[in-house]
Backbone as a chain_set.jsonl record, in Angstrom:
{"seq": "XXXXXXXXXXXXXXXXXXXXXXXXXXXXXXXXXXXXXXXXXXXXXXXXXXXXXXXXXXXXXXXXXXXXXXXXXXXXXXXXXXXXXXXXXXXXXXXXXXXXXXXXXXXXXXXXXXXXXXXXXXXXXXXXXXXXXXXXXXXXXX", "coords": {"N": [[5.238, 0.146, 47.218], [8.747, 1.214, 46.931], [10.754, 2.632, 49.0], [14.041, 4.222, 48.624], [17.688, 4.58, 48.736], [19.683, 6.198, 46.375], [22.162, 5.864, 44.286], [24.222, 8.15, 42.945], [24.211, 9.325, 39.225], [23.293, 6.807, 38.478], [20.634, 4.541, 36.206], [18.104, 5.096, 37.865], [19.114, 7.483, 39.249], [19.299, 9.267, 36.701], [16.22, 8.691, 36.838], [15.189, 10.598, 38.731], [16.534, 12.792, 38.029], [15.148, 13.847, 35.659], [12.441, 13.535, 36.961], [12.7, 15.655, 38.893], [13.461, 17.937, 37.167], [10.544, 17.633, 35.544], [9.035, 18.654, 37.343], [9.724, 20.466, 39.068], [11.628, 22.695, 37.8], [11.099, 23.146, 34.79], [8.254, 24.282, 35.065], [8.695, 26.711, 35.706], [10.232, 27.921, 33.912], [12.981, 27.096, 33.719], [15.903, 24.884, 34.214], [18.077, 21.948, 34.27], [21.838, 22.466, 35.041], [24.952, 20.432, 33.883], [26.895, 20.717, 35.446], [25.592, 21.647, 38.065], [24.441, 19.583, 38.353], [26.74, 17.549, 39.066], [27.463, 18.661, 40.994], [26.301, 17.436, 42.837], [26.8, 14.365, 43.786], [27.645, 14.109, 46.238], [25.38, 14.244, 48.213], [22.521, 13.061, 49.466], [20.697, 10.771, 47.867], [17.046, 10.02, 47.188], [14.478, 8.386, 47.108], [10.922, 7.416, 45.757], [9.913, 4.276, 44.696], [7.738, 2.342, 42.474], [7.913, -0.92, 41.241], [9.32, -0.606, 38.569], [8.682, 2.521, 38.652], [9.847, 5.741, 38.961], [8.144, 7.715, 42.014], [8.504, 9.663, 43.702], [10.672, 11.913, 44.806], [13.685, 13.2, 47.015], [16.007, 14.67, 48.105], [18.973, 14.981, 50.772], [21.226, 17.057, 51.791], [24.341, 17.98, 53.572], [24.357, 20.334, 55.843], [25.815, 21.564, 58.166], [27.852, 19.907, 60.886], [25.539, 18.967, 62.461], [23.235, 19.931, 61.218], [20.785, 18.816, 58.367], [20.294, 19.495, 55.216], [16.878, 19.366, 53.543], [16.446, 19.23, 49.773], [14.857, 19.681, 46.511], [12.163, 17.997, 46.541], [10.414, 16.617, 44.866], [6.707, 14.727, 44.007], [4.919, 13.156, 41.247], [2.598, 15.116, 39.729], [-0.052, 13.406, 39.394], [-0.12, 11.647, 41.761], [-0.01, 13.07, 44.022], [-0.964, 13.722, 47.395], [-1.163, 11.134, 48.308], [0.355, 10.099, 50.139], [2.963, 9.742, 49.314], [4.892, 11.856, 49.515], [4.868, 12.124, 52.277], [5.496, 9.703, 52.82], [8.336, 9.347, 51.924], [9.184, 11.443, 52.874], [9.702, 10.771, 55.819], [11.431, 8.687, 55.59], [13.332, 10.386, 55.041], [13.937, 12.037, 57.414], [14.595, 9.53, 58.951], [16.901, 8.407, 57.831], [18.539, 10.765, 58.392], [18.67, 11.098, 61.244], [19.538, 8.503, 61.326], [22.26, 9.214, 61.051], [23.008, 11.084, 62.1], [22.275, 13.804, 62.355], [20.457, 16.382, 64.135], [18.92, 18.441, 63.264], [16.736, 18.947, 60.436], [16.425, 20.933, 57.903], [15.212, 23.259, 55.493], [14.275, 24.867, 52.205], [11.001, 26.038, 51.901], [8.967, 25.858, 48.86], [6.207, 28.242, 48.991], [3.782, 27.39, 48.372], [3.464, 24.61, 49.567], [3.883, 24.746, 52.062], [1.902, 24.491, 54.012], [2.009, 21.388, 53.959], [4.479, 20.795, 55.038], [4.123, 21.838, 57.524], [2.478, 19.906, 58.604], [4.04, 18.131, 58.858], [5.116, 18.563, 61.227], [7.144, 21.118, 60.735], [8.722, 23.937, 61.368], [8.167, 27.853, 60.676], [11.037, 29.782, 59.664], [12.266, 32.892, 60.196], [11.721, 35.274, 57.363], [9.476, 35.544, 54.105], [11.158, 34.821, 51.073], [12.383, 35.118, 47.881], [13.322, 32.628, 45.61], [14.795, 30.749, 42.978], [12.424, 32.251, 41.584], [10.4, 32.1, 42.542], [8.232, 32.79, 45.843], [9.504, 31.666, 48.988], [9.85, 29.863, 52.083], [11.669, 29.412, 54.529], [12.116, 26.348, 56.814], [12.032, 24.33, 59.73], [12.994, 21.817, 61.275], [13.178, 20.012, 64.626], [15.081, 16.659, 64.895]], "CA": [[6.17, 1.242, 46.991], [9.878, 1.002, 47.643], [11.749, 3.886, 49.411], [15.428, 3.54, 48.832], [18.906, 5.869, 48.546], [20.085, 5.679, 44.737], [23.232, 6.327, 43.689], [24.016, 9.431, 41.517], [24.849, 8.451, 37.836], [22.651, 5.36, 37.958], [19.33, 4.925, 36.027], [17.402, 5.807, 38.952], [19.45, 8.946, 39.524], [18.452, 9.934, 35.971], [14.375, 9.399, 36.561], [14.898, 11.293, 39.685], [16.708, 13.996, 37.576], [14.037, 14.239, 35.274], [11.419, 13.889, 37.563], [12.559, 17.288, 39.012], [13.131, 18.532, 36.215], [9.448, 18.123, 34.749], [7.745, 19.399, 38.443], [10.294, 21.459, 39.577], [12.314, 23.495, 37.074], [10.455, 23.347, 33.532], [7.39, 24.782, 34.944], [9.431, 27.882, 35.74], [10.847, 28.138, 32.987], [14.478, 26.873, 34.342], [16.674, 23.474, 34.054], [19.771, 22.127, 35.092], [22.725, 22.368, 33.973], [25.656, 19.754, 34.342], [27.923, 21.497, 36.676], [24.504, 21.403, 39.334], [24.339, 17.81, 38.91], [27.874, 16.775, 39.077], [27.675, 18.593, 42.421], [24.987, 16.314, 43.899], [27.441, 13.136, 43.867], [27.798, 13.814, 47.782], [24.369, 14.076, 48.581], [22.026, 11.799, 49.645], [19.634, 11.139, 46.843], [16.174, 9.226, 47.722], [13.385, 8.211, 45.786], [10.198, 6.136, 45.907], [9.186, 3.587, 43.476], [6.75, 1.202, 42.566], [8.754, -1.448, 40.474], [10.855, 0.639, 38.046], [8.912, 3.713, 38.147], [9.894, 6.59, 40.573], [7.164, 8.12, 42.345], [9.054, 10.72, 44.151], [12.243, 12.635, 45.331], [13.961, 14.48, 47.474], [17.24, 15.203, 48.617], [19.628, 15.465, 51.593], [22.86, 17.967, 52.138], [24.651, 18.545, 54.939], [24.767, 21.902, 56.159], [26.906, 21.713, 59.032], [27.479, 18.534, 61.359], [24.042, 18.981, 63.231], [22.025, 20.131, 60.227], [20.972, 18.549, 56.665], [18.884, 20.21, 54.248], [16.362, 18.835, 52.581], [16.365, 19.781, 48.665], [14.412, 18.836, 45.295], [11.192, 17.495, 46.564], [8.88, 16.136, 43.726], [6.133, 14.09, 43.834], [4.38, 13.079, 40.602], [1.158, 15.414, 39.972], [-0.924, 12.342, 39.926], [-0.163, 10.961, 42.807], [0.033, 13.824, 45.126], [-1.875, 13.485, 48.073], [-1.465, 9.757, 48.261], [1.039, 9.53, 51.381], [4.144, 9.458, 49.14], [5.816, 12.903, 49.616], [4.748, 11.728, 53.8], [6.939, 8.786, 53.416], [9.206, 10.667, 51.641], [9.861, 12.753, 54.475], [9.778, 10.314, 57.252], [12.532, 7.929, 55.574], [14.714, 11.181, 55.183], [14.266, 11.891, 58.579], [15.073, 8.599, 59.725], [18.031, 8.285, 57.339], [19.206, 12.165, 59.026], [18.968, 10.473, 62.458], [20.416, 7.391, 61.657], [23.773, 9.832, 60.107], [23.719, 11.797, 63.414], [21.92, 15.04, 62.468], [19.659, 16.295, 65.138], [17.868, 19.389, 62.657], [16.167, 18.942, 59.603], [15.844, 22.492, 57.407], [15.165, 23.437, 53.91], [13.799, 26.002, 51.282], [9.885, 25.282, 51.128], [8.145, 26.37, 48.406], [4.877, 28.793, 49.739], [2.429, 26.262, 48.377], [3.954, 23.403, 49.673], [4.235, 24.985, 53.559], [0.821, 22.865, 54.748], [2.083, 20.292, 54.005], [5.559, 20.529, 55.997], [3.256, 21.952, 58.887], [1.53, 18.844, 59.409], [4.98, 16.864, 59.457], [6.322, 19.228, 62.446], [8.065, 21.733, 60.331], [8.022, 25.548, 61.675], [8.43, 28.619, 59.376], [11.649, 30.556, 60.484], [11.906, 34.039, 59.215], [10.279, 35.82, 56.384], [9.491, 35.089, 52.553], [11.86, 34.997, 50.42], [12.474, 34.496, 46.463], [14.145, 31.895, 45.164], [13.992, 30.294, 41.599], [11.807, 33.102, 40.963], [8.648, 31.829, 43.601], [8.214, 32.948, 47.036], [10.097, 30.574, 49.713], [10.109, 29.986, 53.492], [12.882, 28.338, 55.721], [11.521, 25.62, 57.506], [13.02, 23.265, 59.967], [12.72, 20.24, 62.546], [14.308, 19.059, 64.965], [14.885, 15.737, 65.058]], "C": [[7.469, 0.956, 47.745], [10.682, 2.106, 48.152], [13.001, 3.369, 49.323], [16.769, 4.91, 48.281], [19.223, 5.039, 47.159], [21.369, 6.042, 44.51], [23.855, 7.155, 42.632], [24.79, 9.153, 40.404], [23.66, 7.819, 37.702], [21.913, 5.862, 37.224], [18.782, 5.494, 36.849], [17.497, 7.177, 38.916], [18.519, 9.45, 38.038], [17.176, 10.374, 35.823], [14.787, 10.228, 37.417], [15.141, 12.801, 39.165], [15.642, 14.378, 36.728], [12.496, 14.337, 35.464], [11.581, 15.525, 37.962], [12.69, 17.862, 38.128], [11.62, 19.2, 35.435], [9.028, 18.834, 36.015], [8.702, 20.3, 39.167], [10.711, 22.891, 38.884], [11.698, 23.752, 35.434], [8.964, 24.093, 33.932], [7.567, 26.32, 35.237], [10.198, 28.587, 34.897], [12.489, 28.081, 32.934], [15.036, 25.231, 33.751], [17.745, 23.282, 34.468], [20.338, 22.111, 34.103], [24.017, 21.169, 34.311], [26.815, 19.958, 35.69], [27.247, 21.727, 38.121], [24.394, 20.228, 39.354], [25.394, 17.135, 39.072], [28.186, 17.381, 40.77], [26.516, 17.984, 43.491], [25.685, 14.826, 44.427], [27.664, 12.825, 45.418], [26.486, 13.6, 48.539], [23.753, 12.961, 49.162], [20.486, 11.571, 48.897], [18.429, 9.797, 47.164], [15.147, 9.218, 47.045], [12.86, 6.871, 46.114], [9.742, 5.579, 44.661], [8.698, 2.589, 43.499], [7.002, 0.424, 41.245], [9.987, -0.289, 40.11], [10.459, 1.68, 37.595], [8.94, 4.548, 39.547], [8.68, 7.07, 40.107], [7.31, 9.607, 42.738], [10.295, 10.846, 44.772], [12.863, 13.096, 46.512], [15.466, 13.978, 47.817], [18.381, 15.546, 50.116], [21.173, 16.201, 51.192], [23.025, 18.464, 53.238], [25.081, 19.739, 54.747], [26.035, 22.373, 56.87], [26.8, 20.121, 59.911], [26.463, 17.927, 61.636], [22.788, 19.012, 61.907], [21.89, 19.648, 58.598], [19.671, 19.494, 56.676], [18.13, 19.65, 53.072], [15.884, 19.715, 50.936], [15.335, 19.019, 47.618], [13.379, 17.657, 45.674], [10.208, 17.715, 45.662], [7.935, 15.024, 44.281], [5.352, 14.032, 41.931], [2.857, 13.559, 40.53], [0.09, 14.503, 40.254], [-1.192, 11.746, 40.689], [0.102, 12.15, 44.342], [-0.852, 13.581, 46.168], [-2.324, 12.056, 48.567], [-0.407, 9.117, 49.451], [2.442, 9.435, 50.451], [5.347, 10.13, 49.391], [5.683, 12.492, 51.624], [5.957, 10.842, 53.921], [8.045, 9.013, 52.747], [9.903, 11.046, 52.703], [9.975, 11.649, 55.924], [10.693, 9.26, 56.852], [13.711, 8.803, 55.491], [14.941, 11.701, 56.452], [14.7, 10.656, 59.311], [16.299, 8.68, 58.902], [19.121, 9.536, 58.017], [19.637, 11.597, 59.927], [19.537, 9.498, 62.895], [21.852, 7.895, 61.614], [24.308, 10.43, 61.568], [23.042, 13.257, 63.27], [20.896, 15.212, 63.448], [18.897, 17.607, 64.399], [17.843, 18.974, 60.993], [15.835, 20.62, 58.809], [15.643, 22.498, 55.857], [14.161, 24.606, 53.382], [12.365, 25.713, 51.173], [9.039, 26.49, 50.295], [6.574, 27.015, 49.177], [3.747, 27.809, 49.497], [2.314, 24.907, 48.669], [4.15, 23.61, 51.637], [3.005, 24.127, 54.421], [1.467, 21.769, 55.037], [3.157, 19.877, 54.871], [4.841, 21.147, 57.303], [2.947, 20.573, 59.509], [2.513, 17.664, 59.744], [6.188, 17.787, 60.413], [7.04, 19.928, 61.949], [7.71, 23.192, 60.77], [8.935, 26.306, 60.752], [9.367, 29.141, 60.531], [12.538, 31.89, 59.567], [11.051, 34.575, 58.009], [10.119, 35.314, 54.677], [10.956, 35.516, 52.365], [11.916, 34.656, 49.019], [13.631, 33.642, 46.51], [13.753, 30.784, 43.757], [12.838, 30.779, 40.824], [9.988, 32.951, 41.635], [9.128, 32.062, 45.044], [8.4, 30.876, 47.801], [10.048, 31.028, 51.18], [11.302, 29.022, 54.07], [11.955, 28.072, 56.947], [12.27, 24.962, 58.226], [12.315, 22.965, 61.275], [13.39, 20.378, 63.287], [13.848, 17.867, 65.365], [15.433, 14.82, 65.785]], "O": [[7.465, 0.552, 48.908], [11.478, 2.47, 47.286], [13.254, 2.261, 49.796], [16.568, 5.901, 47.58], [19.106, 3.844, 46.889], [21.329, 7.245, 44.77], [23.947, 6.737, 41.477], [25.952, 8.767, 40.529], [22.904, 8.22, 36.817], [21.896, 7.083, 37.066], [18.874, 6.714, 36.714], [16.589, 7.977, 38.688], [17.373, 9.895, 38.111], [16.728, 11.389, 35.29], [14.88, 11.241, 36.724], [14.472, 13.777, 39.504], [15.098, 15.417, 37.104], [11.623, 14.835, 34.752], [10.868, 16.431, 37.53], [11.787, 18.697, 38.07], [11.39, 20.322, 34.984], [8.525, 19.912, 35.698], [8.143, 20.961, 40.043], [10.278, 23.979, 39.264], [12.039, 24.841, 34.972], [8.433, 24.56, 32.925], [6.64, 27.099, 35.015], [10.734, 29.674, 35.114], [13.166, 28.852, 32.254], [14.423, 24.611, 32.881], [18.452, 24.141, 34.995], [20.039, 21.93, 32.923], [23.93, 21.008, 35.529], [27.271, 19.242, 36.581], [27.907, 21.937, 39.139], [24.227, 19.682, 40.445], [25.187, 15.936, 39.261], [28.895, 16.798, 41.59], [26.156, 18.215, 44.645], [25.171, 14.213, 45.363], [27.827, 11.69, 45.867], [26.488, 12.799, 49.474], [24.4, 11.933, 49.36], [19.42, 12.065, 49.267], [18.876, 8.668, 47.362], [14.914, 10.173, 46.305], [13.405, 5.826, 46.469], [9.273, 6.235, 43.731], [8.987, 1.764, 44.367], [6.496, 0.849, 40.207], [10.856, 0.382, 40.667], [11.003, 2.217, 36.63], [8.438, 4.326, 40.648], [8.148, 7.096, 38.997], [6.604, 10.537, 42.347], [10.901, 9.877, 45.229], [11.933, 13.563, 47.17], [15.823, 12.806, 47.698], [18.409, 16.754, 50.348], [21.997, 15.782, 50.38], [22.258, 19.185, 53.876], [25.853, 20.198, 53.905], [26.924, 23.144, 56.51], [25.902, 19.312, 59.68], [26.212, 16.759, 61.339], [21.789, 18.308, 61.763], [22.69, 20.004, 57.733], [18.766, 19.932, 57.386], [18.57, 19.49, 51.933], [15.105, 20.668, 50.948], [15.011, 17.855, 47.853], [13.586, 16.515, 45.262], [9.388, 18.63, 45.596], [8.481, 14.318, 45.129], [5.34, 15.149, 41.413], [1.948, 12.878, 41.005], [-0.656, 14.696, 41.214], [-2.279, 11.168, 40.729], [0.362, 11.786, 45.488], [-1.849, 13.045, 45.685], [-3.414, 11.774, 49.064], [-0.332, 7.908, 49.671], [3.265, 8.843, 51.15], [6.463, 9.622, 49.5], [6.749, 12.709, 52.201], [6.961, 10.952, 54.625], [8.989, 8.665, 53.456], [11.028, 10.887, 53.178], [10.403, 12.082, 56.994], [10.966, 8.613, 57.863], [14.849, 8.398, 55.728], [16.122, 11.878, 56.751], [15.22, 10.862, 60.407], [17.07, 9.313, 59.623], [20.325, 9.308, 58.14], [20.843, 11.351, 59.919], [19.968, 9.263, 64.024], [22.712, 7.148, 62.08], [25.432, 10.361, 62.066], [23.317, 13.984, 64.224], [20.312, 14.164, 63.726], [17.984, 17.939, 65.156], [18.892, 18.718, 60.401], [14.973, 21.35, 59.298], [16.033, 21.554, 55.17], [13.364, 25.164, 54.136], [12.2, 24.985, 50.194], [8.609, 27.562, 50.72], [5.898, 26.248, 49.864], [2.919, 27.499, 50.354], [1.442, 24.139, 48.262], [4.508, 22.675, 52.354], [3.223, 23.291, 55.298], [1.525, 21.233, 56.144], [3.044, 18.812, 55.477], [5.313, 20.615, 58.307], [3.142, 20.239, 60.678], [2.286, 16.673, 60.438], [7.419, 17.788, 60.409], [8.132, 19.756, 62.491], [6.578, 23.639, 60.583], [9.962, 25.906, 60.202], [9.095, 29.141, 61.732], [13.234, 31.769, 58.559], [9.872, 34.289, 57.802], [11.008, 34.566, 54.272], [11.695, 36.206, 53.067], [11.329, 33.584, 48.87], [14.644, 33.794, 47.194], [12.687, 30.189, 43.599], [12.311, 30.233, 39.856], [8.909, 33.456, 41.323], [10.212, 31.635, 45.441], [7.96, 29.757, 47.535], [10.16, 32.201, 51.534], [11.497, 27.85, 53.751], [11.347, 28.821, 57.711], [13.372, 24.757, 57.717], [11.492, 23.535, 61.992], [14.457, 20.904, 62.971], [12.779, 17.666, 65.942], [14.958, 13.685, 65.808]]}, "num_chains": 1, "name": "protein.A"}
């Protein structure tokens, strides 16, 4: 498996867009629209793959100098549970720390909060909706 930053436009970018797409936003009955993906070009877009297929996603945006936020974490249903959304998360924390951020935060889906537990993430404040599913604010520091 290769972890690596992609460049928005490329191929890549596209699986990555339609990776979230199928596990993020179509099972909600949602999608993007162009005017949400033309503002991702600053981001920092990341994705694992094994040759030329992605595996999984996610997302950095800076918040403020100190803080990015991690966005648009997919993994592929099939492979959940297989360490990829792990290294996932531990090359976007190193990529944060290499930039200079010292907190890690983001939106986590409620059924997805285990899993940022077990990589040091604490819940901070209360539910919330968003995209139409209960959400918590999570965050690191790193």
């Amino acid at each position: 498996m290769a972890l690596k930053i992609i460049d928005h436009g490329s191929p890549e970018y596209r699986q990555m867009v339609k990776l979230r797409d199928d596990m993020l936003r179509k099972p909600l009955g949602l999608g993007f629209d162009e005017k949400e993906l033309e503002g991702e070009k600053d981001n920092m877009l990341i994705a694992a793959f094994e040759d030329e297929d992605i595996l999984g996603c996610c997302m950095l945006v800076e918040e403020n100098p100190t803080t990015v936020r991690l966005r648009q974490m997919a993994v592929l249903n099939n492979l959940q549970g297989k360490g990829i959304g792990r290294a996932l998360m531990n090359f976007a924390e190193s990529i944060a720390r290499d930039r200079g951020y010292k907190n890690l935060s983001m939106h986590a889906r409620k059924n997805a909060i285990g899993f940022y537990e077990k990589l040091g993430y604490k819940i901070k404040g209360d539910e919330f909706t968003e995209v139409t599913i209960p959400h918590y604010v999570m965050e690191k520091n790193l």
